[in-house]
C-alpha positions in Angstrom: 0.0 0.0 0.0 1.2 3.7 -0.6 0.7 6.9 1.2 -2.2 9.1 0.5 -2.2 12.7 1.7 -4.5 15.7 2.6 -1.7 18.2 1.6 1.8 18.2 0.4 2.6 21.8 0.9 4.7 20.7 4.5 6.7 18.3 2.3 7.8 20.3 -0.6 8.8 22.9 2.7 10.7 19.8 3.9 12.9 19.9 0.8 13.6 23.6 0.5 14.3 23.5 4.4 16.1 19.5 4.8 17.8 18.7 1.8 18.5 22.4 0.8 16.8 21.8 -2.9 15.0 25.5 -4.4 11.8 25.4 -5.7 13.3 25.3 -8.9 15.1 22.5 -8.7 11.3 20.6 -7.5 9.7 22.0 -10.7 12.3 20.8 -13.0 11.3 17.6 -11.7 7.5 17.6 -11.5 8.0 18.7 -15.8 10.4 15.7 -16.5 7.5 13.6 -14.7 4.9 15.7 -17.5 7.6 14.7 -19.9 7.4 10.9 -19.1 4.2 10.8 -19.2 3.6 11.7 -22.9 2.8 8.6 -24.9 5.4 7.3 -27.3 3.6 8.5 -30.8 3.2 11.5 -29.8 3.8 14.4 -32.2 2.0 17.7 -31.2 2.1 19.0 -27.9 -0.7 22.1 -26.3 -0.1 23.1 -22.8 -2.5 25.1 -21.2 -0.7 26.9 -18.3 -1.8 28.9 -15.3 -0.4 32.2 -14.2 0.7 30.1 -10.9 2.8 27.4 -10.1 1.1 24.8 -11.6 1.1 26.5 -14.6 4.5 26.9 -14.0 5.0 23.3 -14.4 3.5 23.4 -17.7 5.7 25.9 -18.8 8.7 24.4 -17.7 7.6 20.9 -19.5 7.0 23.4 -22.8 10.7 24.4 -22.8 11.9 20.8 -22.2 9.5 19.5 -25.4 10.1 22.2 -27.5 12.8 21.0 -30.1 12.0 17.0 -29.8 8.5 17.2 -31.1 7.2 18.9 -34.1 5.0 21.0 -32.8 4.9 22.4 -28.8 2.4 25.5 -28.5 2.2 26.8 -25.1 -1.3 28.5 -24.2 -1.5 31.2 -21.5 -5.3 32.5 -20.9 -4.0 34.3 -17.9 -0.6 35.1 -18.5 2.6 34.1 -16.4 1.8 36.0 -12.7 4.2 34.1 -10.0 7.6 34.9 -10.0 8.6 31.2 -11.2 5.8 30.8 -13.8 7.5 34.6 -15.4 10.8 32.8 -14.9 9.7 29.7 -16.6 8.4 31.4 -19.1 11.7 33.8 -19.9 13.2 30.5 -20.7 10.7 29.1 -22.9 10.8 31.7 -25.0 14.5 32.0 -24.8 14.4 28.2 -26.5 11.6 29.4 -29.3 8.3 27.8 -27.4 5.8 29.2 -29.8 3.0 30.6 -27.6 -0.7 30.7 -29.1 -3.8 33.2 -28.4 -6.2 30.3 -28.3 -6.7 26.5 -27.9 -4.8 24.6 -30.7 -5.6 20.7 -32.1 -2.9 18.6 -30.8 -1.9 15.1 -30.0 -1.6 15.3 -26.5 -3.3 18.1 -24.9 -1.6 19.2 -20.9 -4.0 20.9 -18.8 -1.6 22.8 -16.3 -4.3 25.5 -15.4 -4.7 25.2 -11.6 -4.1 22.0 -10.1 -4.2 21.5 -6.5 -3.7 25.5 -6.3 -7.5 25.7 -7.1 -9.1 27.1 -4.0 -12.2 28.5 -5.1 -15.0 27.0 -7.9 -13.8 28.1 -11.7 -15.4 31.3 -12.6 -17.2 31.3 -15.6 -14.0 32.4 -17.8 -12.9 29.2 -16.6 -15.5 27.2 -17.0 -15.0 27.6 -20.5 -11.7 27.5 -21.4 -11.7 23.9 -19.6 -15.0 23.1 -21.7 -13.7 23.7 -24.7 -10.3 21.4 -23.5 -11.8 18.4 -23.1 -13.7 19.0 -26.8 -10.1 18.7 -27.9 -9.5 15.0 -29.2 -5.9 15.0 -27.9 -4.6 12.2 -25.8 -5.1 14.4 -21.9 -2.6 14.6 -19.4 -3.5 16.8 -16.0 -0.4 18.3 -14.1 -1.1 17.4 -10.5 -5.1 17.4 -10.2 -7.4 18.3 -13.7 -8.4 21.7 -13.2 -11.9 22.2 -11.6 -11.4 19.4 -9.0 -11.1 21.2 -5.4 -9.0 20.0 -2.4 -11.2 17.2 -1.2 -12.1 15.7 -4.8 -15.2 17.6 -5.7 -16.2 19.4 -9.1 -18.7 22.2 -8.6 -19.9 23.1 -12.4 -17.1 21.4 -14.7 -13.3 19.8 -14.6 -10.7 18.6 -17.2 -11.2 15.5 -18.3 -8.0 13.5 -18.1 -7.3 10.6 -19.4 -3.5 10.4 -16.9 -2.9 12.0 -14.1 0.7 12.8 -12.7 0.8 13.9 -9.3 3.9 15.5 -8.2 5.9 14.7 -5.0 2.9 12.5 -3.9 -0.6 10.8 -4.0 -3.1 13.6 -2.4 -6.6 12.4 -1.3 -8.2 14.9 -4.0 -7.7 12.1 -6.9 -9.2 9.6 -4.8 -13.1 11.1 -3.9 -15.6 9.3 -5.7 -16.5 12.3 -7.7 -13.3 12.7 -9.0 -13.1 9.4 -10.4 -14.5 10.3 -13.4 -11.7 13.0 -14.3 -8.5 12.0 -12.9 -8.1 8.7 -15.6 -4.8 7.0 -15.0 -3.0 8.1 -12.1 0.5 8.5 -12.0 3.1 10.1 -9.1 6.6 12.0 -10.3 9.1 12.3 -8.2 10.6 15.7 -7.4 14.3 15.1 -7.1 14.3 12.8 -4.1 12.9 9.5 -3.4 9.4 8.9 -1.6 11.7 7.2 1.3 12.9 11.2 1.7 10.1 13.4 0.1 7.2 11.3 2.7 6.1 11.4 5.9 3.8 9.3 7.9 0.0 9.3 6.9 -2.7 8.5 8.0 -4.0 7.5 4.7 -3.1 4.9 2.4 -4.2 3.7 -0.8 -4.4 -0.4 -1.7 -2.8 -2.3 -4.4 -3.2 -5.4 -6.1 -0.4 -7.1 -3.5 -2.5 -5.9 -0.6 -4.9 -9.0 -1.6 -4.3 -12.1 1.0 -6.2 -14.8 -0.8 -7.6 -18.1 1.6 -5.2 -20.4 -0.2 -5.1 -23.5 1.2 -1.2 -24.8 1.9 -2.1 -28.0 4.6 -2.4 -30.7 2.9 -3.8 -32.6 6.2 -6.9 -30.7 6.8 -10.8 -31.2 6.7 -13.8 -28.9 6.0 -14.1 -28.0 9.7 -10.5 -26.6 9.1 -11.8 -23.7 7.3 -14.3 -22.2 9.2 -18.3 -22.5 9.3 -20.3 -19.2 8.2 -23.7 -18.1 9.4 -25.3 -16.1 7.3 -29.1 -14.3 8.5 -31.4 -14.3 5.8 -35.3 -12.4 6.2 -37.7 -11.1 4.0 -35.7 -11.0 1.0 -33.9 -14.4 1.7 -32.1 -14.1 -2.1 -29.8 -11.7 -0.7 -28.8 -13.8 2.1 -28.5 -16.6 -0.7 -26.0 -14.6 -2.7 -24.1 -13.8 0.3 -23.4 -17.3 1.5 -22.5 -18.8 -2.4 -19.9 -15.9 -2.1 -18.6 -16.8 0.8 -18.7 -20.5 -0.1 -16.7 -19.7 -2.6 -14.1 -17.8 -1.3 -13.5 -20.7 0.9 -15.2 -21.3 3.9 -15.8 -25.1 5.0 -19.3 -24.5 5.6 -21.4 -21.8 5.1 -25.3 -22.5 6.3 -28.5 -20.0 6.2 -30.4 -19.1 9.1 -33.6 -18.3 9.0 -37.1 -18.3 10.7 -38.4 -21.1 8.9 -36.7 -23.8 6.8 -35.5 -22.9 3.9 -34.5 -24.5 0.2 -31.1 -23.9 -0.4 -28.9 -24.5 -2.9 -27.1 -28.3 -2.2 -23.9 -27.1 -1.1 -25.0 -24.7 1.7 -27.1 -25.8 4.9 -30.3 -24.5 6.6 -31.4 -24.2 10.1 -33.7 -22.2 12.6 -31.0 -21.3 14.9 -26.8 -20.6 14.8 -25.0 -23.8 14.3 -23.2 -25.2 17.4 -19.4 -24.6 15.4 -19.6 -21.1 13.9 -17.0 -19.5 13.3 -18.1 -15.9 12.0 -21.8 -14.4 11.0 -23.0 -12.3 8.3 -26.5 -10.3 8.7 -28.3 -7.4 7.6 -28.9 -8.1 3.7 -32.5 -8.7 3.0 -33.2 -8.8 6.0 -36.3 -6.1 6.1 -38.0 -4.6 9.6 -39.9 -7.0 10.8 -37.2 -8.4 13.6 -37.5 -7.1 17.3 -34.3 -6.9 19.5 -34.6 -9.8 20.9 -34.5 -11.5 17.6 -31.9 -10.0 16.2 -29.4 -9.6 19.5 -29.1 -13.4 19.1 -27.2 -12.8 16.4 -25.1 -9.7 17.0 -24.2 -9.4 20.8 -25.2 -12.5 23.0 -21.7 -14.0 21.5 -18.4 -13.2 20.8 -18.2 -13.9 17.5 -17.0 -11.7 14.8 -20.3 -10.3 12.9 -20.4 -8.3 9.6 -23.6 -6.2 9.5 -25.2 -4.7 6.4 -27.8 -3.2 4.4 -31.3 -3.4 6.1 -29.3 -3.2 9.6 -28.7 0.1 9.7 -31.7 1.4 10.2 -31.8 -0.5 13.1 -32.3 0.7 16.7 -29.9 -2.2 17.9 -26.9 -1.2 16.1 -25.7 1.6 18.6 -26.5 -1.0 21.2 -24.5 -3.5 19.0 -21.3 -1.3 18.3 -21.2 -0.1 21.8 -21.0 -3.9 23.0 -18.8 -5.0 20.6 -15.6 -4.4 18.8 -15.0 -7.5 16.1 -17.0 -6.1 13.8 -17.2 -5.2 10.1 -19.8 -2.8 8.5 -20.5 -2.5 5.2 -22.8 0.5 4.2 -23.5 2.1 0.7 -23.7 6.3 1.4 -27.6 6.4 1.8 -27.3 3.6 5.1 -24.1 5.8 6.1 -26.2 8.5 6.6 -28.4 6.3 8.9 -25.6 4.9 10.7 -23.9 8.5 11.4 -27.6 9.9 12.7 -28.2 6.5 14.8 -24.9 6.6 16.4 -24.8 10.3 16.7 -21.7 11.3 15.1 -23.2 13.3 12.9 -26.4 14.5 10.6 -25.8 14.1 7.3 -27.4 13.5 3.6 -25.7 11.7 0.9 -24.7 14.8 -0.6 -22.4 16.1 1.9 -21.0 12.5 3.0 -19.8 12.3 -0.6 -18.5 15.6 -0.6 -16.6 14.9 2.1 -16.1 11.2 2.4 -12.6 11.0 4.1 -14.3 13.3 6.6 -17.1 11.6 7.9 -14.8 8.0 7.8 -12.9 9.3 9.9 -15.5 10.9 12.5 -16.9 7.1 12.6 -13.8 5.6 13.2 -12.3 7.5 15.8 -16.1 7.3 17.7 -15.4 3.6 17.0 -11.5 2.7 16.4 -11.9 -1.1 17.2 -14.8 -1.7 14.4 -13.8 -1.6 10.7 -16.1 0.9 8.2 -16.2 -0.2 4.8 -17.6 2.7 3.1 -19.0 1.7 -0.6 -18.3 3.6 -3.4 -16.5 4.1 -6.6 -13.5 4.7 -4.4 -14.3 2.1 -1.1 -12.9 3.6 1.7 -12.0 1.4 4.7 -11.8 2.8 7.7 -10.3 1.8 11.5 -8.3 2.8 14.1 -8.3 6.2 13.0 -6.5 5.2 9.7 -7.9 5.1 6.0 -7.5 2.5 3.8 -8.7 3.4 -0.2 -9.4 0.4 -2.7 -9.8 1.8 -5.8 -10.3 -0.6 -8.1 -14.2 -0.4 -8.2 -16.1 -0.3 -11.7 -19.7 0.9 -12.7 -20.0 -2.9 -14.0 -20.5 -3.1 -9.7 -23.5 -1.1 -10.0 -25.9 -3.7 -10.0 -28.4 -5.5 -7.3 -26.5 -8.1 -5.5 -22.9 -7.1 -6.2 -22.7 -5.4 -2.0 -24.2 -9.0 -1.1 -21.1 -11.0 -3.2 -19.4 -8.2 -1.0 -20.2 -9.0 2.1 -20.1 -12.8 1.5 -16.5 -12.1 0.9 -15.6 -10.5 3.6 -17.8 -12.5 6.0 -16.2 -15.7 4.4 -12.9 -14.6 5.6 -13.9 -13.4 9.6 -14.9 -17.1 9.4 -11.5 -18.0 8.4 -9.8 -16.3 11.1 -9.0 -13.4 9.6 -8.7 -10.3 11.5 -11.4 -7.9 10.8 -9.3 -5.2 9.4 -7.8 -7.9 6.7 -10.9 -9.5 6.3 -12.2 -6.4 5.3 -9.0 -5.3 2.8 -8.7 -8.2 1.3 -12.8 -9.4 0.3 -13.3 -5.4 -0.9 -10.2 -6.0 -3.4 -11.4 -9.3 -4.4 -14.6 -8.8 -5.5 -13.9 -5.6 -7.3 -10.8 -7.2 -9.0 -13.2 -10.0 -10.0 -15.7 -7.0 -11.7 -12.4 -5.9 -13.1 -11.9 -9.1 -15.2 -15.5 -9.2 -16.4 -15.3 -9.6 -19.8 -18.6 -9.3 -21.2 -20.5 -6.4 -21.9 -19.8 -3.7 -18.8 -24.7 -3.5 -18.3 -24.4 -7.4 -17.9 -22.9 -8.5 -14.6 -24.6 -11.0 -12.4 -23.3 -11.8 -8.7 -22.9 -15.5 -9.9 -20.5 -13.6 -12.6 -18.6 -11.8 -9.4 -18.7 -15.4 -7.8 -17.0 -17.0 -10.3 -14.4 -14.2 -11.0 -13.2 -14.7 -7.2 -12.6 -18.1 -7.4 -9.9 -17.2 -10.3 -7.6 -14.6 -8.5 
């Protein structure tokens, strides 16, 4: 996993103040990173600079271009205004960097407007000129952050459209937001002229990769079912949800998984049925389809008369019991989309919020729950899932729109549940299912409208 920060202001500072480099010296850097970036065929270059730093950037990678492509055209709207964008400039015109009164057709089109220095919405001036950018059919590359995306990843009227990202010094939270996602494309981090070892600090924050995945592979060769765990999943009123849940976790390797309900219930061969928690499990899974119609006394059965490690979802929280649940126990894993968020903030009381301002501000209200609740993990869905616990915040951002379908957050929580049963820690649990099941969306290769949580059940069992 990599660090992920709010701000990087404090570690440029760190390198004018530590390792005696000048602010020069970091923005020759962040334009060889621009420079990298450009793909191999390209031919035509238009950078659209700032009058600030960031635009600075953009002139700087105009300079180093100009001579090694055919054509570099270097577009200023609002002129050269900080003291190292008018430097940067001096020296690209010194080297002939032909500067242009308006947008230009090229190849690969470099939006170096504003960056993380945005730090109000784009006026309408604005608006416009970043409109008319991403009408350009250039290849697009966004120096830092596309233009129009504020500090904490939100786009209040419009933003460039990127189809890379390189983000200098380090990964910044911005590019991570869910409403971001859609404008930040590939992302990409350029060193500025020291490693991360020296450039990085501790974080709070970290965003998962591929190798953060711990599949349940199986290494004994002396072993039986009852080995691996036995999963009790709560079905209720909608009983299919439950059903999807514990195939996933069967799946994903569990010995046994069964279904609990009120009455008997026809399950598919492999799984069990009963009336009550089986005398051996391991781990329980409740909350999808499980409607209102449960009292407390029902449902603490499942959550707090044990010590078992529980993930909750869905229906649950809307639920009375949960504050009664989370205060009581601590080996627990939720699982809510934004809209039961919302429900779980008001019923705790951390906070009042609608689904509007928790995504505007997801890394916020994550973090409120978790230091209310440090021991529990928060699995906050989105296009961006963040994890949340102990205070820290974990991003997997591999999710798809092929996820947004009925069923795919019960697959989900199968997953997860099917490793708590395993003896997985909760925070691991949680880390690797989320990855799992949205790598498995991620190798989908049918049409992206057509996914099926069978579809996301097989996928996992080929990781």
């Amino acid at each position: 996993m990599k660090r992920v920060y709010e701000e990087v202001i404090s570690l440029d500072r760190k390198c004018y103040d530590t390792y005696a480099m000048s602010e020069d010296l970091l923005m020759e850097h962040a334009a060889t990173g621009l420079l990298d970036a450009l793909p191999e065929n390209t031919c035509s270059i238009l950078i659209v600079s700032g009058p600030g730093n960031n635009g600075a950037d953009g002139i700087a990678l105009a300079r180093m271009s100009e001579g090694s492509y055919e054509k570099v055209a270097l577009y200023l709207p609002y002129g050269a205004r900080s003291p190292m964008a008018q430097l940067q400039l001096q020296r690209a015109e010194k080297v002939g960097v032909t500067i242009v009164e308006d947008l230009v057709e090229a190849d690969v089109v470099v939006d170096a407007l504003f960056g993380s220095g945005l730090s109000r919405p784009l006026d309408e001036r604005a608006q416009s000129i970043v409109t008319d950018m991403n009408d350009l059919q250039g290849y697009k590359i966004a120096c830092d952050i596309p233009s129009g995306i504020d500090d904490r990843g939100n786009v209040e009227n419009v933003a460039f459209i990127a189809d890379k990202t390189v983000t200098m010094g380090a990964l910044k939270i911005a590019l991570f937001n869910d409403m971001a996602k859609d404008y930040v494309g590939e992302i990409v981090k350029a060193d500025l002229g020291v490693s991360a070892a020296r450039y990085e600090e501790e974080s709070d924050i970290y965003l998962l990769e591929r190798e953060d995945l711990i599949l349940p592979l199986r290494h004994a060769k002396n072993c039986h079912k009852g080995n691996f765990g036995h999963l009790n999943v709560v079905a209720g009123k909608k009983a299919g949800a439950g059903i999807i849940a514990a195939e996933a976790a069967y799946a994903f390797g569990t010995g046994l998984v069964t279904v609990v309900e009120n009455e008997p219930y026809t399950v598919p061969c492999e799984l069990m049925s009963s009336t009550t928690l089986t005398h051996n499990v391991t781990a329980i899974c409740i909350g999808m389809g499980l409607g209102n119609q449960f009292d407390d006394a029902y449902l603490g059965k499942f959550l707090i008369e044990h010590d078992l490690p529980v993930l909750i979802d869905a229906d649950l929280f809307y639920h009375p019991i949960l504050k009664k649940t989370l205060s009581r126990k601590s080996n627990l894993v939720l699982t809510p989309h934004p809209k039961e968020f919302a429900s779980l903030l008001s019923i705790t009381g951390v906070a009042e919020a609608n689904v509007h301002e928790i995504q505007a501000d997801r890394f916020g209200y994550a973090k409120r729950f978790s230091d209310r609740y440090p021991d529990l993990v928060l699995v906050l869905k989105g296009a961006n899932t963040l994890i949340a616990h102990q205070g820290k915040l974990y991003i997997q951002p591999f999710g798809s729109n092929i996820l947004s379908k009925g069923g795919s957050g019960d697959v989900l929580g199968g997953l997860i549940a099917a490793l708590l049963a395993q003896g997985y820690s909760v925070l691991d649990a949680a880390i690797s299912g989320s990855i799992a099941h949205a790598l498995s969306a991620r190798n989908f290769t049918k049409n992206n409208y057509a996914l099926r949580p069978s579809d996301l059940i097989e996928g996992v069992k080929c990781l």
